[in-house]
N, C-alpha and C positions, 0 to 999 in steps of 0.2 A: 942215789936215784938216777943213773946213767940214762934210764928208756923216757925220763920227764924232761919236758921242754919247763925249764925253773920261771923263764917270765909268763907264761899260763897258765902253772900252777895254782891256785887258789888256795888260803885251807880258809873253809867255812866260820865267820864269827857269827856270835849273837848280834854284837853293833850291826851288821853289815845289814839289819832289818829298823834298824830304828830310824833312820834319815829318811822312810820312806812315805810321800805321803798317803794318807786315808781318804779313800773316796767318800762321799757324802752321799751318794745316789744312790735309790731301792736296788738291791743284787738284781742281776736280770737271770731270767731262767730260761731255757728254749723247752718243752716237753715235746716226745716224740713217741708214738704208739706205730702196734703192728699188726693193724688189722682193718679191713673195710667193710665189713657187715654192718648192716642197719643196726643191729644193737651188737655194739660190738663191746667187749666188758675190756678190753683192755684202753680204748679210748673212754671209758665209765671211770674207770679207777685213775686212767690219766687227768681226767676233768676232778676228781678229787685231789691229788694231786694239787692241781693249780688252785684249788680253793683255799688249800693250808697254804702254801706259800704266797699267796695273795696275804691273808689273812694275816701273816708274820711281817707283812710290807715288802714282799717281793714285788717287782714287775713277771712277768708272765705271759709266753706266746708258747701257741700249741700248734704244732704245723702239721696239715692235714696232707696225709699223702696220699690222696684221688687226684689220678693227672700225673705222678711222675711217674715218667716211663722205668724202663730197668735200665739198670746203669750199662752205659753203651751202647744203648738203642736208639738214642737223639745224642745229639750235642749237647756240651754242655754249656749253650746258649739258651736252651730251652727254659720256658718262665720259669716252671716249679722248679727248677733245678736251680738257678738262680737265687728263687727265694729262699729254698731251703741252707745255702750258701751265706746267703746274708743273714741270715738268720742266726746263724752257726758262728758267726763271725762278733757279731752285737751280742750273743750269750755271755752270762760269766759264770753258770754253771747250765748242767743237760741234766733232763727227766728222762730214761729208755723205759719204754712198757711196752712189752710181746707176750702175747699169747704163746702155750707150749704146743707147737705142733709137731708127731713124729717126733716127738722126744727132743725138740731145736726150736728155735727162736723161728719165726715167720720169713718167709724170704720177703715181704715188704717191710718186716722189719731192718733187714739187712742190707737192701737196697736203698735206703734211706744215708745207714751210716757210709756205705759204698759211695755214694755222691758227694759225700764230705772230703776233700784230699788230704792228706797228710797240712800239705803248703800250696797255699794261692801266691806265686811269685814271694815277697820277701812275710807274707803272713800267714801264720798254722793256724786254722782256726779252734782245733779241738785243746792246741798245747797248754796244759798250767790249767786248765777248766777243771771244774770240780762237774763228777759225776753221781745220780744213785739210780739204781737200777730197780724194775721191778716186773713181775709175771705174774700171768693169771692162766690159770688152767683147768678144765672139765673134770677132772678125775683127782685123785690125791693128791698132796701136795707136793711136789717136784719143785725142781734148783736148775735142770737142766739149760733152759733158756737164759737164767742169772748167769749161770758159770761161763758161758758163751758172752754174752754182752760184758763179761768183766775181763775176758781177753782181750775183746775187741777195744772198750776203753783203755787198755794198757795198749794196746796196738794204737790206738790217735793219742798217745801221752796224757792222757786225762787221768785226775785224781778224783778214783773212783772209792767212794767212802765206803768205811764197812758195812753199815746195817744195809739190809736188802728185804725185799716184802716180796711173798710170792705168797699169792691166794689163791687155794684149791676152790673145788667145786663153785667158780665165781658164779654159776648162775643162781647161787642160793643167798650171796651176799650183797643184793643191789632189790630195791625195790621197784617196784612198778614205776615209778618217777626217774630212775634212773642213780637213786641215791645211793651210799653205801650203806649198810644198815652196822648200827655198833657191833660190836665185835671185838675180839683180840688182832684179829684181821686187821681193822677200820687203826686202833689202837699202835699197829708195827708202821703203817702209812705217815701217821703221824708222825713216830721216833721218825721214822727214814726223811720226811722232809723236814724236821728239824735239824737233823744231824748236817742235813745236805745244807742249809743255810746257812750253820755255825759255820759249816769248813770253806763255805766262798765269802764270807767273811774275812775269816782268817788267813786265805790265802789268794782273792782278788789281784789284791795291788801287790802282791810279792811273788804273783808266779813268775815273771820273768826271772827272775831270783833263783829261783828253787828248779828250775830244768836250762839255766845255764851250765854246759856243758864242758868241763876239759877238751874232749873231741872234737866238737865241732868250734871252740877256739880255735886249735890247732891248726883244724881245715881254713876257714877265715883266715886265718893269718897267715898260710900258704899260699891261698889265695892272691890275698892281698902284693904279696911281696913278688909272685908272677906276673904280676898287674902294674904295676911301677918300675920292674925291671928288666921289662921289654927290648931286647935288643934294638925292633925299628917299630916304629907307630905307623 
């Protein structure tokens, strides 16, 4: 193996998960919707949503995006921007829910994840976080919005779980009170935040683990060895 650096190399064991410990504390979850209408069904199905994973013993904040500008339009000193950051940062998994517009996710959907960076100085806030995605749409039921947010989550390194809900015709699935009404619909919501719960569980306290890098060892310790080997200080 002439192209590997041998003391970076890793090879993956099973032990290399067992020394690790278990947090004790409710999983936290940040939800995020994409839309601002007075009744907007994608913050409808977000607030169900938070009811099941309350309901499981999650924590739970749902971050309302009236007030953040588009990304680049302020500083990123700006409060909502701010909170949305800290927020992102306290998650230990994310809720995405957008409405399908023009066949795409909402641009305030997008502007939301947009405000998130990759890395705040030495912290990623999305990295090793568990993700599940979900859409709601006017017409039949479409994926397009999912498929988009499931990039984007592999784009901030996020472990984005399989099952996904996408509910057609939403304005026939939410009562008068804002509820979800039962359903197969109501039924996939459920699997998806169960599933989303099981997998920040299960990989919480071990993502640092699991998107530790050969590469960015490599880089590190290049670093490092420039850094100490300074000709003059």
């Amino acid at each position: 193996m002439p192209n590997i650096q041998a003391d970076l190399f890793h090879t993956p064991l099973i032990s290399d998960f067992t020394g690790i410990a278990r947090s004790s504390h409710a999983p936290r979850f940040l939800l995020l919707y994409g839309s601002l209408r007075e009744k907007s069904y994608s913050r409808l199905l977000t607030e169900e949503a938070a009811r099941l994973l309350n309901a499981m013993g999650g924590e739970v904040k749902i971050f309302d995006p009236r007030d953040l500008p588009l990304p680049d339009g302020e500083p990123d000193s700006h409060p909502k921007v701010q909170e949305l950051r800290a927020l992102a940062q306290w998650a230990e998994g994310m809720v995405w829910c957008s409405p399908e517009r023009h066949g795409a996710m909402t641009g305030i959907m997008k502007a939301q994840i947009d405000w998130i960076p990759l890395s705040i100085g030495a912290v990623r806030p999305t990295q090793g976080k568990t993700l599940a995605v979900m859409e709601v749409s006017g017409g039949s039921q479409s994926f397009n919005a999912l498929n988009q947010m499931r990039i984007l989550g592999r784009w901030m390194r996020m472990i984005t779980i399989p099952n996904q809900s996408s509910v057609a015709k939403a304005f026939m699935e939410f009562d008068d009170a804002g509820r979800m009404k039962p359903s197969a619909y109501y039924d996939r919501v459920v699997d998806v935040m169960e599933e989303l719960f099981k997998f920040t569980l299960l990989t919480r306290d071990v993502s640092d683990f699991l998107v530790d890098r050969y590469s960015e060892r490599k880089e590190s310790a290049e670093e490092l060895s420039k850094r100490v080997n300074q000709a003059t200080i």
